[in-house]
N, C-alpha and C positions, 0 to 999 in steps of 0.2 A: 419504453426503450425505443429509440429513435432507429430504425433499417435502412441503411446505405448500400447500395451496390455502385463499386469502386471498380474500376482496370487497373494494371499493372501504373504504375508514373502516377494517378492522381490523389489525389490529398484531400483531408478535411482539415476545417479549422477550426480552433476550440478557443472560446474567449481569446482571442486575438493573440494567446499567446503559445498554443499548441496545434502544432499540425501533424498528422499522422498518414504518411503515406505508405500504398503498396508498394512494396518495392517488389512482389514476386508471387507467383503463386502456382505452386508445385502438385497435385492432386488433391488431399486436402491438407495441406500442409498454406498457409499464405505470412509471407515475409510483409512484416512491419518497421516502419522508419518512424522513430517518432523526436519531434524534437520540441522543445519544452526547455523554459527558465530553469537555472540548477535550481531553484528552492522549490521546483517541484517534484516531490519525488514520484516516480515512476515502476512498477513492479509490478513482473508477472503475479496472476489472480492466487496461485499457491503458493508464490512465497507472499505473499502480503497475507494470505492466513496465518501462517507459520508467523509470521511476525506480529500479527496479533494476537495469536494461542501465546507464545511466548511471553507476552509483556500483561495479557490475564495471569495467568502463572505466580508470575513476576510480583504483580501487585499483589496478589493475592496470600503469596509468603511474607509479604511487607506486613500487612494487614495482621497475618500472626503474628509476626515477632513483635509489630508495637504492643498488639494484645497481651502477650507475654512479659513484657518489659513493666508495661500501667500496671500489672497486677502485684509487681513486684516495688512498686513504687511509692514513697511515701512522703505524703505532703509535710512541707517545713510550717511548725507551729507557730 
């Protein structure tokens, strides 16, 4: 992990196409600016769990109903 110490106003920059500045920083509360191409998505570190418990889930009921569905399946002679 790479350690930055930032002031309020300045910026880092990430593959040339992400920069993330403070904008603020309140006791330990610190305001982030971040700006980034739309195709990249961007998400707090708890909702990007939540969306990827989700879409484990997700696959994982897939997985059963194909299982369910092959066992009920009968190949053409």
């Amino acid at each position: 992990m790479l350690v930055l110490s930032r002031k309020k106003g300045e910026s880092i920059i990430i593959e040339d196409e992400i920069e993330i500045t403070v904008l603020g920083v309140d006791g330990d509360n610190v305001r982030l600016g971040i700006k980034a191409p739309k195709n990249v998505d961007v998400f707090r570190r708890e909702v990007y769990l939540s969306i990827q418990e989700a879409n484990l889930e997700s696959a994982q009921q897939s997985s059963v109903d194909i299982g369910e569905l092959l066992k009920h399946y009968k190949s053409p002679k």
